[in-house]
Biotite code that builds the C-alpha atoms (Angstrom):
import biotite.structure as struc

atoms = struc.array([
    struc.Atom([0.000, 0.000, 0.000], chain_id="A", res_id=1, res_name="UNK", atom_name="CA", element="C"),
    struc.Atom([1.632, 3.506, -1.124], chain_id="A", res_id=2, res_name="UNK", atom_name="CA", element="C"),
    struc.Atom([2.737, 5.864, 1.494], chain_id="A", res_id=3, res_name="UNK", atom_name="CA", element="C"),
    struc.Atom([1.673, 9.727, 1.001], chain_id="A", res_id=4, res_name="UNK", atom_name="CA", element="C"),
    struc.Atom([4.046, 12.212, 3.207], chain_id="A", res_id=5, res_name="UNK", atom_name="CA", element="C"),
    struc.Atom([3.419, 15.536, 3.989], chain_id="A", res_id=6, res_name="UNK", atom_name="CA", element="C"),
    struc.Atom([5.530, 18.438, 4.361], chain_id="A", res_id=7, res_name="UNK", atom_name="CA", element="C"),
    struc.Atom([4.604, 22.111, 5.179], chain_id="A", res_id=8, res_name="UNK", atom_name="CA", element="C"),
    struc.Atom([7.849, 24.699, 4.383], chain_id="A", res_id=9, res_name="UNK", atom_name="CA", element="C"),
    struc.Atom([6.567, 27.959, 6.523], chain_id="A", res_id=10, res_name="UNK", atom_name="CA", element="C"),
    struc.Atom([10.195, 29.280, 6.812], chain_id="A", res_id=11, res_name="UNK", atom_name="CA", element="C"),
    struc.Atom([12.245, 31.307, 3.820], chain_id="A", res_id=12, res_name="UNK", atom_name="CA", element="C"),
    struc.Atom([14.699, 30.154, 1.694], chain_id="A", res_id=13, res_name="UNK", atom_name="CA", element="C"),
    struc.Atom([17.541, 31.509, 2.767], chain_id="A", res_id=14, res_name="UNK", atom_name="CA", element="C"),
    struc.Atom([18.532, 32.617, 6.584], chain_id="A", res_id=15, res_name="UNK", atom_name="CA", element="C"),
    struc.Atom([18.384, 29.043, 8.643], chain_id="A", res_id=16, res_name="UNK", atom_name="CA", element="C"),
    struc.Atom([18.261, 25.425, 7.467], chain_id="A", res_id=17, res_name="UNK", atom_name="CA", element="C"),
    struc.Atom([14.549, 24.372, 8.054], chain_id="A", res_id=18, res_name="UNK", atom_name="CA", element="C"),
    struc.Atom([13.628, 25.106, 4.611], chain_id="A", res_id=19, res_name="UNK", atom_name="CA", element="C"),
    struc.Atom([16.706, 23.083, 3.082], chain_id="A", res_id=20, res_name="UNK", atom_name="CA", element="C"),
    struc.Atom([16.483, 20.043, 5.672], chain_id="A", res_id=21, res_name="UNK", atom_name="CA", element="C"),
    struc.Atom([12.604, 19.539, 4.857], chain_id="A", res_id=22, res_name="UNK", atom_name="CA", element="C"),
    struc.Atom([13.564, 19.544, 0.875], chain_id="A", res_id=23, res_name="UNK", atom_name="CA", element="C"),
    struc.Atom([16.215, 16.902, 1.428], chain_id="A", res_id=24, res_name="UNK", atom_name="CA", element="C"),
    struc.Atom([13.876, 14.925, 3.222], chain_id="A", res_id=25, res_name="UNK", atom_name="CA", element="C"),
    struc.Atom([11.171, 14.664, 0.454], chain_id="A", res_id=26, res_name="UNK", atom_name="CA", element="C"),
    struc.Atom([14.019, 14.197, -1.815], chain_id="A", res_id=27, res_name="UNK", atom_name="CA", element="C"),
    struc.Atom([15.013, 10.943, -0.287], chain_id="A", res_id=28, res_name="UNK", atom_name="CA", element="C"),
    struc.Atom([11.389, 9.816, 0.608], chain_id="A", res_id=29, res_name="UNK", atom_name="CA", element="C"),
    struc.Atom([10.715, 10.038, -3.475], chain_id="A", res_id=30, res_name="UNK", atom_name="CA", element="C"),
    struc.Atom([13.760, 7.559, -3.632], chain_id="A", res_id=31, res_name="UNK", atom_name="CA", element="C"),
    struc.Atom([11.602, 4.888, -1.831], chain_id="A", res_id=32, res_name="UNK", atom_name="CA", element="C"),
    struc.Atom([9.025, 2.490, -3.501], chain_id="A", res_id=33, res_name="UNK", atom_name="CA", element="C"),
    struc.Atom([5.138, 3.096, -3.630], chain_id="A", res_id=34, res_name="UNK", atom_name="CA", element="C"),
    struc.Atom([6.182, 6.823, -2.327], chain_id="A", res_id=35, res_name="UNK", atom_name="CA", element="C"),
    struc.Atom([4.512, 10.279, -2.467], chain_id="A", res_id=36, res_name="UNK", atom_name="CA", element="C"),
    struc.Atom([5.476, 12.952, -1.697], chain_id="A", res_id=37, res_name="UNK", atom_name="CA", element="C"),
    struc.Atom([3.424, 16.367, -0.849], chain_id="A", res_id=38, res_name="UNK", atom_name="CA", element="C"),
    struc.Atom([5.218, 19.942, -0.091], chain_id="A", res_id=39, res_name="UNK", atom_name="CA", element="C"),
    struc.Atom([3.082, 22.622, 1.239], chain_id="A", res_id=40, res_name="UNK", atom_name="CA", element="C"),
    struc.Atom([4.468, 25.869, 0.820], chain_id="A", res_id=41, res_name="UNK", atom_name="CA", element="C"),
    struc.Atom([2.444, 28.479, 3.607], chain_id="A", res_id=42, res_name="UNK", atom_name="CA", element="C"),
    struc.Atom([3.743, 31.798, 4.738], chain_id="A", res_id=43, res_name="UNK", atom_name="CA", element="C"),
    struc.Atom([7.348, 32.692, 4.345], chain_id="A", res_id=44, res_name="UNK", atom_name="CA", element="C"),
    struc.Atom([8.051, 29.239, 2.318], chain_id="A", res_id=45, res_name="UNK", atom_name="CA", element="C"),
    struc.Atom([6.387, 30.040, -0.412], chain_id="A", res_id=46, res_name="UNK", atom_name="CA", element="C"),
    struc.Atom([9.562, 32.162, -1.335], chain_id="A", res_id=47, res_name="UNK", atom_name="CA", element="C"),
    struc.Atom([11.040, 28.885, -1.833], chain_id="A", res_id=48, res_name="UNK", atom_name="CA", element="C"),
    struc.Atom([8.849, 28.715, -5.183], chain_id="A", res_id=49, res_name="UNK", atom_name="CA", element="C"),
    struc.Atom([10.594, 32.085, -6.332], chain_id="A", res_id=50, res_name="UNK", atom_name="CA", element="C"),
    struc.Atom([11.955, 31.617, -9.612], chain_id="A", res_id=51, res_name="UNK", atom_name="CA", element="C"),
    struc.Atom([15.560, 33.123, -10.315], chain_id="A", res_id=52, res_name="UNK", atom_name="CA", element="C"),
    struc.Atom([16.403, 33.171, -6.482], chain_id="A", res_id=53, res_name="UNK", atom_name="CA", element="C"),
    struc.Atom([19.964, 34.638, -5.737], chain_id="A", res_id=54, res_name="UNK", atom_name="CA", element="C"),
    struc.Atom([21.371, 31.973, -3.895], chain_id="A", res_id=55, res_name="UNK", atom_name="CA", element="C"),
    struc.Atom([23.850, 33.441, -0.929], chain_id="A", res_id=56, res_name="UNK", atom_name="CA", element="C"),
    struc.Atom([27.320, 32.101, -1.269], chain_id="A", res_id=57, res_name="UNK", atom_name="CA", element="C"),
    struc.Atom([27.264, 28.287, 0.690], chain_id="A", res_id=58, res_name="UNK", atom_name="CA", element="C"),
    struc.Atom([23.754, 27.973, 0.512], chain_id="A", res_id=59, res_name="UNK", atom_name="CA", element="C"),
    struc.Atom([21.996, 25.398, -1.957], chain_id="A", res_id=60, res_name="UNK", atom_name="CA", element="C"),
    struc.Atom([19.961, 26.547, -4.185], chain_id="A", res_id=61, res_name="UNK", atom_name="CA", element="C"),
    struc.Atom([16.306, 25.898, -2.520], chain_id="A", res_id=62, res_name="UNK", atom_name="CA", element="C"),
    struc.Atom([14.513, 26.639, -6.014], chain_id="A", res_id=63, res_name="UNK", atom_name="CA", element="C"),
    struc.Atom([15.953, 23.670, -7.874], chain_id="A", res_id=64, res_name="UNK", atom_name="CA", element="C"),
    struc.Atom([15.623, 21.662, -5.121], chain_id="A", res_id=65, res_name="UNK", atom_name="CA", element="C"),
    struc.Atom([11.936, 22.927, -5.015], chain_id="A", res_id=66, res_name="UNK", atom_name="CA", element="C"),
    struc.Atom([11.665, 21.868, -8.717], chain_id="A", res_id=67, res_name="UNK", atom_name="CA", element="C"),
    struc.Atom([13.192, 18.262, -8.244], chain_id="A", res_id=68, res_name="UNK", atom_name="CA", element="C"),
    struc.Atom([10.567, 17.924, -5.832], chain_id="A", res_id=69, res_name="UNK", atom_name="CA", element="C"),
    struc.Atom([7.802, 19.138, -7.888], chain_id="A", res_id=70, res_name="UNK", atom_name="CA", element="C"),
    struc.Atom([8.856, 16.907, -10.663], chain_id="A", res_id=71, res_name="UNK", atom_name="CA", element="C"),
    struc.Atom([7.822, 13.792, -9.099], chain_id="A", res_id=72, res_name="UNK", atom_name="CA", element="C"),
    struc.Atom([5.833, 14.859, -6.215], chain_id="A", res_id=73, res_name="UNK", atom_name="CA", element="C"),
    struc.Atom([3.219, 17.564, -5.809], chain_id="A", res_id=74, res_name="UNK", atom_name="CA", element="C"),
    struc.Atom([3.791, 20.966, -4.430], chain_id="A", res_id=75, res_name="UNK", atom_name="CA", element="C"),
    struc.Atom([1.196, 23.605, -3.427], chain_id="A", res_id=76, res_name="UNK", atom_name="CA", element="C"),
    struc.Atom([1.831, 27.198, -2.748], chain_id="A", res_id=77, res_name="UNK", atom_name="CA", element="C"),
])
C-alpha cells in the first residue's frame, strides 16, 4: 500500500536550514518504492517557489531543489 508524506515549508529560503532540511527529506522519501510525496508551501516558504532566487554564497539553491521535488511529487503554494 503507497505511502503519502506531507511536508509544510513555513520558513524562507535563505537565513536558517529548516527550509533546506525539509527539501532533502522529500528528496530521499521520493527515492523509496510506492512513495509520495506532498510539499506545502504556507507563509514565508512560499519564497522557496521564487523563480531566479539569488542563492547566498554556501547555501543550496532551494529553487531547484523545489523543482526536483515538484517533478515527481506535488507541491502547493
Amino acid at each position: 500500500m503507497p505511502k503519502t508524506y506531507l511536508l509544510i515549508i513555513n520558513e524562507g529560503p535563505y537565513g536558517n536550514e529548516r527550509s533546506y532540511n525539509a527539501l532533502r527529506l522529500a528528496l530521499e522519501l521520493l527515492k523509496l518504492p510506492e512513495t509520495a510525496v506532498q510539499v506545502f508551501l504556507l507563509g514565508d516558504g512560499a519564497q522557496c517557489a521564487h523563480a531566479a532566487q539569488d542563492t547566498p554564497q554556501g547555501y543550496y539553491n532551494i529553487e531547484r531543489m523545489l523543482h526536483s521535488v515538484a517533478s515527481r511529487g506535488t507541491v502547493y503554494t
